[in-house]
MIDOSE-1310 file (N, C-alpha, C; in nm, 2 decimals, decimal comma, always signed):
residues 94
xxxx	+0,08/-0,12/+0,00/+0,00/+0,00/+0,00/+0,09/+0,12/+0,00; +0,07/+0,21/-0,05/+0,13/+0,35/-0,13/+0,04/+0,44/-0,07; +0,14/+0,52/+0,06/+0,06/+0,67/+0,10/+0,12/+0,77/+0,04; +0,02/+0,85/+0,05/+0,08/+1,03/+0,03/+0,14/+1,04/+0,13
xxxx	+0,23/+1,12/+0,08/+0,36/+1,23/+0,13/+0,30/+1,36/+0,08; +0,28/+1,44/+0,23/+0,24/+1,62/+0,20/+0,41/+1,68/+0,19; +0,47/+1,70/+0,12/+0,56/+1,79/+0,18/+0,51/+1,95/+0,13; +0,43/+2,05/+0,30/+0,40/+2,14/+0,24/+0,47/+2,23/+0,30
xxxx	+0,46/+2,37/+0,28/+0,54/+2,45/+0,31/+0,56/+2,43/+0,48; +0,50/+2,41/+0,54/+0,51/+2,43/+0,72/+0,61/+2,30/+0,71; +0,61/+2,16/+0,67/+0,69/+2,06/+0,65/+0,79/+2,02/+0,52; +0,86/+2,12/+0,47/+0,87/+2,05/+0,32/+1,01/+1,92/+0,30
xxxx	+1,05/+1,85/+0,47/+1,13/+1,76/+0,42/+1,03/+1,65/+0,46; +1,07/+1,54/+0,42/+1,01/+1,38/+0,48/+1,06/+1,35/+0,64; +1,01/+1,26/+0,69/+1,02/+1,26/+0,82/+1,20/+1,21/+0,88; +1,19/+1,23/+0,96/+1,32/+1,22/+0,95/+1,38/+1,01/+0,93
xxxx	+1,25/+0,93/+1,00/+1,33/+0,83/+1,02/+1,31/+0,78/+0,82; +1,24/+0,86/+0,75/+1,27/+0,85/+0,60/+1,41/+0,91/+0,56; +1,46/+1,01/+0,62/+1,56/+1,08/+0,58/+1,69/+0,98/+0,66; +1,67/+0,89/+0,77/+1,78/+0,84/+0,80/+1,80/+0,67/+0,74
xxxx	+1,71/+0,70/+0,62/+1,74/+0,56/+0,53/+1,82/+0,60/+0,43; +1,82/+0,70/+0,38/+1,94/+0,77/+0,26/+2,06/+0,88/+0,33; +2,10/+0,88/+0,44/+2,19/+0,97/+0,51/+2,30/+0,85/+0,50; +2,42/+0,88/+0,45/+2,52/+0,80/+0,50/+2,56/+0,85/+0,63
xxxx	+2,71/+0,75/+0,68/+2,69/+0,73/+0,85/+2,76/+0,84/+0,89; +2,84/+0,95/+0,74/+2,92/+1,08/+0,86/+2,79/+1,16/+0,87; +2,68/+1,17/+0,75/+2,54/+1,28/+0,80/+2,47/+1,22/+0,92; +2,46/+1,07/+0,96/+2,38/+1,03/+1,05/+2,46/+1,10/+1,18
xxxx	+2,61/+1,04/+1,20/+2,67/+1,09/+1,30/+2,65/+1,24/+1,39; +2,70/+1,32/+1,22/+2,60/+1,48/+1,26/+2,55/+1,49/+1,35; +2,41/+1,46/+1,30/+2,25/+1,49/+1,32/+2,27/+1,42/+1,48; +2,34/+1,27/+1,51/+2,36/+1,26/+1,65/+2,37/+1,33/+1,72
xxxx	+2,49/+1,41/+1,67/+2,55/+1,51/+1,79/+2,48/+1,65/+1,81; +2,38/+1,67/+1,66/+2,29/+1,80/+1,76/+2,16/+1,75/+1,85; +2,16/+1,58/+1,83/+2,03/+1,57/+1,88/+2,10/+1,56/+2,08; +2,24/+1,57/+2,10/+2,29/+1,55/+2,22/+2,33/+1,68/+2,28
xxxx	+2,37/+1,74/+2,20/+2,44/+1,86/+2,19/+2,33/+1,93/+2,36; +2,41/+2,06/+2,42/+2,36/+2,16/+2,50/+2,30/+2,25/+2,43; +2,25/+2,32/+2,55/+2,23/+2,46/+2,44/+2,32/+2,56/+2,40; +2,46/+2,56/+2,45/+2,54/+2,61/+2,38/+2,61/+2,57/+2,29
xxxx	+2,57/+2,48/+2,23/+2,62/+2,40/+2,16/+2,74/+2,29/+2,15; +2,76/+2,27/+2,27/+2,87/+2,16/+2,38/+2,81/+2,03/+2,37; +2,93/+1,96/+2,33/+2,89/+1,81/+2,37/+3,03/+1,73/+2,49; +3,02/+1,67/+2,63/+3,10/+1,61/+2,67/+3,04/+1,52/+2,69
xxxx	+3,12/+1,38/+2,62/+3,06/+1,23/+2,63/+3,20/+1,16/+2,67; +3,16/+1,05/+2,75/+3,27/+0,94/+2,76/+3,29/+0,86/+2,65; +3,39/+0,81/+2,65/+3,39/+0,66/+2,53/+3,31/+0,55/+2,62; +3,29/+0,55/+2,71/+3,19/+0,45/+2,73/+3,02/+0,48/+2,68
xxxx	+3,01/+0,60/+2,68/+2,87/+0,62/+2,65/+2,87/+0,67/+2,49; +2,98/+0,70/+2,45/+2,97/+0,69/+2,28/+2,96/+0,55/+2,23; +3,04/+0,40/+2,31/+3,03/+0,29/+2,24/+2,95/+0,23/+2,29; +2,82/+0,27/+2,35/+2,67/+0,26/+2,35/+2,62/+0,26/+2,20
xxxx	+2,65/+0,35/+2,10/+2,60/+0,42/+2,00/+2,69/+0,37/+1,85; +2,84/+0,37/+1,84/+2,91/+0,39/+1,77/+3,05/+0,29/+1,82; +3,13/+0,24/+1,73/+3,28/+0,21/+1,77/+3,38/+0,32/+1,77; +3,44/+0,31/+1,89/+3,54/+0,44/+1,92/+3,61/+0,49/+1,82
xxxx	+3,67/+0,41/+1,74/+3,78/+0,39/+1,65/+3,70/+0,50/+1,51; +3,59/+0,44/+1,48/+3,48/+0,52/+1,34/+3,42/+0,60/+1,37; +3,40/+0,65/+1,58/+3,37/+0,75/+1,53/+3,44/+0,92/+1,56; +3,60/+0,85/+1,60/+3,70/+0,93/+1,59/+3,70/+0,96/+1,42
xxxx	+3,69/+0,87/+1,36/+3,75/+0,92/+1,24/+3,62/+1,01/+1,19; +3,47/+0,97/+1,23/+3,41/+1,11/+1,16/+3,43/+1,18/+1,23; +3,43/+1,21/+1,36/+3,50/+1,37/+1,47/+3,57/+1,39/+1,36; +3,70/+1,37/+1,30/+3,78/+1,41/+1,22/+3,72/+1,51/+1,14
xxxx	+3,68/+1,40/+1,04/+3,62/+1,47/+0,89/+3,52/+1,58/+0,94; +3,45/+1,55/+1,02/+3,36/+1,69/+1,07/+3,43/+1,85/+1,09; +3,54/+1,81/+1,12/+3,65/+1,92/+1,21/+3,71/+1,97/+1,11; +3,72/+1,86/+0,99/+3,83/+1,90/+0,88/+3,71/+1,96/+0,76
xxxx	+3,60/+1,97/+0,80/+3,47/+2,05/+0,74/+3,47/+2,17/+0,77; +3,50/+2,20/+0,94/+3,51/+2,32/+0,94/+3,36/+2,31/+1,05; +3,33/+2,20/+1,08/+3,17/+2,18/+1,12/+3,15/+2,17/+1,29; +3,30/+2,14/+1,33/+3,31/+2,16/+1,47/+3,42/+2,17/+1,56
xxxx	+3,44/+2,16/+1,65/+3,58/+2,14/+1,72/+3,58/+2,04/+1,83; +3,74/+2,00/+1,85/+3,69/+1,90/+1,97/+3,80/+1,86/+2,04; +3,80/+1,79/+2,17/+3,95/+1,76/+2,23/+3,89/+1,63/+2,30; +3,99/+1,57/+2,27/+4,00/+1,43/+2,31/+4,06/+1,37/+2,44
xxxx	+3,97/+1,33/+2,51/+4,11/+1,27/+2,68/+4,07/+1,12/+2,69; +4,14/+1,11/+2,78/+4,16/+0,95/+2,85/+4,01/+0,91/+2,86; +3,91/+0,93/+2,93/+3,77/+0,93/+2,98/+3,74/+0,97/+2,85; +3,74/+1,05/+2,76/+3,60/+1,10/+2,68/+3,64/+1,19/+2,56
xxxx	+3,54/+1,29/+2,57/+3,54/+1,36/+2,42/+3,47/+1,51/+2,46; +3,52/+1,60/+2,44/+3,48/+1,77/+2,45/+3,43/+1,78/+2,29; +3,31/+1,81/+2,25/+3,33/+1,83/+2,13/+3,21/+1,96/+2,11; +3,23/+2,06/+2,01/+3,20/+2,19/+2,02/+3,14/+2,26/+1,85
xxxx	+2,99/+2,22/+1,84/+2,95/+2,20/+1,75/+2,99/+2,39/+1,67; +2,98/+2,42/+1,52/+3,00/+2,52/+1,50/+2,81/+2,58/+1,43; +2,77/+2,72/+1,48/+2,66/+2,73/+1,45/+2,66/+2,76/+1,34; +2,53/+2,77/+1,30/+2,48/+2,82/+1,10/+2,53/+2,94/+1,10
xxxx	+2,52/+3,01/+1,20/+2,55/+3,19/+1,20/+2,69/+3,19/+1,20; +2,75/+3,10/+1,30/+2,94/+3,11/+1,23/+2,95/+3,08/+1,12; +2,91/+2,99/+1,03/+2,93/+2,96/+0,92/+2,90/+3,05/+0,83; +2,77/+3,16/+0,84/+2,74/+3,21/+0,73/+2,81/+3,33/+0,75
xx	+2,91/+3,41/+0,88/+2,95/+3,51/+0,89/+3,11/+3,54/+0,83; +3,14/+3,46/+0,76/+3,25/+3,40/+0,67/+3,26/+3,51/+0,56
């Protein structure tokens, strides 16, 4: 059975768990970290509670590629991960 899809102006993407069947795993990753993220846009997680989610090893290497985007910043310790999302407004003030 085939439903309609509204995408109207108040909604115009698909839902998201449609959008997380064509996201590869560095966009999925993203979208992780704003759904964790503070309101300042701060994330501090342990490697134990990242490898709840992710392998430590893949998801150092997307921290990378994000950082080497320009998309956030981050510092790594023994316990965990400081990582420091960049907003839409830094980006567009370029």
């Amino acid at each position: 059975m085939l439903i309609r899809q509204d995408f109207s102006q108040r909604n115009p993407l698909p839902p998201r768990f449609f959008m997380e069947q064509v996201m590869d795993d560095l966009s999925k990753a993203y979208c992780f970290l704003w759904d964790i993220k503070d309101d300042q846009n701060q994330i501090d997680i342990t490697w134990e509670d990242i490898s709840r989610y992710y392998n430590k090893n893949a998801f150092r290497s997307k921290i990378r590629k994000l950082n080497n985007e320009g998309l956030l910043s981050y510092r790594e310790s023994v316990d965990g991960i400081y990582i420091e999302l960049v907003g839409w407004d830094d980006i567009t003030e370029d």
